[in-house]
N, C-alpha and C positions, 0 to 999 in steps of 0.2 A: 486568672486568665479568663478572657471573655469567652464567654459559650457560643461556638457558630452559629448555633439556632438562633438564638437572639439577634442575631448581625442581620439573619435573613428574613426574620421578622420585620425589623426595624424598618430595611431597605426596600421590601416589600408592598409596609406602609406607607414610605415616601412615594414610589411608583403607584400605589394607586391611587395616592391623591393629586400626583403632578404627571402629564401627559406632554411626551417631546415633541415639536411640534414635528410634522414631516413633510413640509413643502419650506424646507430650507436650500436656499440657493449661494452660488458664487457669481456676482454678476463685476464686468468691469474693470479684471484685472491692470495694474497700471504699474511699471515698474519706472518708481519716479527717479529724479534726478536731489531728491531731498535727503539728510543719513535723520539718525537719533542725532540730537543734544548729546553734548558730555559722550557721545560714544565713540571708538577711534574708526570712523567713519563704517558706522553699518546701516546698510541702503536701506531706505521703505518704499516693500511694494503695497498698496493701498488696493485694496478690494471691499465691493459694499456686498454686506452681507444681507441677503432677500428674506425673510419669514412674512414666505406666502400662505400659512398656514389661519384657515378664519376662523381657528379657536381656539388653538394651541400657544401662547408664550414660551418665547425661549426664555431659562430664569438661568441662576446663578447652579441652579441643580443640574444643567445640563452640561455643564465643565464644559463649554466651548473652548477648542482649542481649534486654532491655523496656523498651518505651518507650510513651508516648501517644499517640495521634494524637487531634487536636479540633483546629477553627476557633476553641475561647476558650481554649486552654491552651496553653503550648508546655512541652518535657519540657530541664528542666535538670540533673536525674541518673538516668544511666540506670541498671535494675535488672539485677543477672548474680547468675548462682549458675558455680561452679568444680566442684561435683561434686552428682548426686542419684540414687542408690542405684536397684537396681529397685522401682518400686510404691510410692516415696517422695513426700513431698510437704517443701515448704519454704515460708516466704513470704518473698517480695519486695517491695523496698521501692520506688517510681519515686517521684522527686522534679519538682513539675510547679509553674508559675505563669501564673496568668493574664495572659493577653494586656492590653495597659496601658486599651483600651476596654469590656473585659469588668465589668460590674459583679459586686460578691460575691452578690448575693442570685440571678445569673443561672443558670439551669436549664442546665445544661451537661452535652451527651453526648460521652462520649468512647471510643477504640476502645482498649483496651488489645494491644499486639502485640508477643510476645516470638519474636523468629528466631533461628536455634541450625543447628549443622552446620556452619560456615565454609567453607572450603577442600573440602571432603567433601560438598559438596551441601547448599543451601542451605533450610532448612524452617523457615515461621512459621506461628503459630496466634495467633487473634485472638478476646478477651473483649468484649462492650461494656460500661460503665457507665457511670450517669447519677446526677447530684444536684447540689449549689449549687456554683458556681465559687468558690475562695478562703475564707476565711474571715468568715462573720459574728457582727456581734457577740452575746453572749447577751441574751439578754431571760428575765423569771422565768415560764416556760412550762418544761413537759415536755419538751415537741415538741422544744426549744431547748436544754436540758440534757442530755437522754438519749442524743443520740449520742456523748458527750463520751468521750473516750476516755483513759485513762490517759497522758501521754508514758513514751515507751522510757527515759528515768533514772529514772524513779520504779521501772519493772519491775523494772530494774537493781540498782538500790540495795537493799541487805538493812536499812540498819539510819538508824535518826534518831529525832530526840527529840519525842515528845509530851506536851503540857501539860497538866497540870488544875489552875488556879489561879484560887480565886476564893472567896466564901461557903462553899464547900462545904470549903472547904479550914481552915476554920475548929471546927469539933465532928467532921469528919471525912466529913458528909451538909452539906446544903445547905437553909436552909428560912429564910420572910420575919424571921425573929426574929434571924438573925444580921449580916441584911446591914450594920448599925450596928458591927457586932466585925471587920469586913472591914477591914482596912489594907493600905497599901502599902509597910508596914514589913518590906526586905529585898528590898524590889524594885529593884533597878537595872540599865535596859536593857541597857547597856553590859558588866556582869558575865555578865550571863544567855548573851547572844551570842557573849561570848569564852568560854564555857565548853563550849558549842555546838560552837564549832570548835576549840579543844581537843581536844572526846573524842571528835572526827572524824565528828562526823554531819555528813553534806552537807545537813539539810534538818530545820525544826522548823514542828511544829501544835502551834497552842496551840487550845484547848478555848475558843472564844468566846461561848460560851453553856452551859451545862451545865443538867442535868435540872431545875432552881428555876427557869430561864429569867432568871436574873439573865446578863444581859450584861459582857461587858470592854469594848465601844465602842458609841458615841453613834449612838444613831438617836432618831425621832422619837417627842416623848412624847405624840403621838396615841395609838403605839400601848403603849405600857409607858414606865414610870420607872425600870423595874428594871434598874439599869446601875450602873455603876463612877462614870459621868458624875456621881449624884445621890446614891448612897451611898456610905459609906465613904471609898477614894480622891478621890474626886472628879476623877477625871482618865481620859482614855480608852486603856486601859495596853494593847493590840491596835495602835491607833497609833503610841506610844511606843516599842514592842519593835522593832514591823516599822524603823523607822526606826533604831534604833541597828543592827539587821541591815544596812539599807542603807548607812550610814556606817561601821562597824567590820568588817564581816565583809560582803561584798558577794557573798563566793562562796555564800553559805546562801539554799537555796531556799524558799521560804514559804510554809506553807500554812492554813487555816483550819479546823475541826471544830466541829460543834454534836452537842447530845446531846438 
């Protein structure tokens, strides 16, 4: 059995050779619209963490821990940093879900609180932030779209394949005279997809609309005919793709571009 004395020894030692720093901050709060990978969708709120401290290092000895506190949210991954430089800043990631009575649309305050120092005397500091519990769904408003945030693979990722295929790809420009010369001769989901993952792109946009405003997929001829649907192919080749992605090549992620 270890002897207390020695533990307090030890601990003692470590403290006075490592100093926490004490002009740590929460600056920035951001409750984004991005989850974890692989997780069944747990939100991150991102906050950059301050060591405004001009001599102290935060190290891996100061167990940095952040987490949330709220009555509609509980914190399912906590956020730590291992090291931050003097007068550095870093951001951290806390992974949080709402509580199972919490609806999405609910105005939710939360206190973000990250304590650091372990063993060495214990010190937290505390951010608030406020905005909608969980995830809602989009609707075609600004308001709705704009906090939209990129997900961390897409940041990640340097390289994928973008599309431009359609009218335009015909004389080389795009204009109502061609859409009849439009075929779907050489198009095959199935090729296009495995060639995708081939040449190791994790991820392809195809160009669904381009500057003619001729369309690849079916929407309503209230508002235009100008589509793959009625000319040319006659098929809606946006559907077709996305699907052989999901059947042949499950790992490629999906995305859409208008011009």
């Amino acid at each position: 059995m270890t002897d207390p004395s020695l533990l307090v020894s030890f601990l003692a030692t470590i403290c006075e050779k490592h100093v926490s720093p004490i002009g740590l901050q929460i600056n920035k709060p951001n409750i984004t619209s991005k989850w974890f990978e692989g997780s069944d969708f747990v939100q991150i709120i991102e906050v950059y963490i301050n060591n405004t401290d001009p001599k102290n290092y935060l190290t891996e000895a100061d167990n940095l821990y952040v987490r949330v506190q709220s009555k509609y949210v509980d914190t399912v991954i906590p956020g730590t940093l291992k090291r931050l430089a003097l007068e550095q800043a870093a951001i951290v990631q806390i992974g949080v879900k709402s509580k199972s009575d919490v609806k999405a649309s609910t105005d939710c305050t939360r206190i973000v609180i990250a304590k650091y120092g372990g063993a060495c005397g214990s010190k937290q500091v505390f951010q608030p932030v406020s905005g909608s519990c969980s995830f809602e769904d989009y609707t075609a408003t600004n308001a709705s779209v704009n906090p939209h945030l990129n997900p961390d693979w897409f940041n990640d990722i340097k390289y994928g394949i973008f599309i431009h295929y359609g009218p335009c790809a015909v004389p080389a420009y795009g204009n109502g005279d061609f859409f009849a010369n439009f075929t779907d001769k050489g198009f095959d989901p199935k090729e296009w997809v495995d060639l995708f993952a081939d040449a190791g792109a994790p991820y392809f946009v195809p160009t669904t609309k381009h500057h003619d405003g001729f369309t690849l997929f079916n929407f309503s001829t209230s508002i235009s005919r100008r589509s793959s649907i009625h000319y040319g192919p006659k098929k809606d080749i946006i559907r077709d793709l996305f699907a052989a992605a999901k059947k042949y090549q499950p790992h490629l992620r999906l995305g859409e571009n208008t011009m």
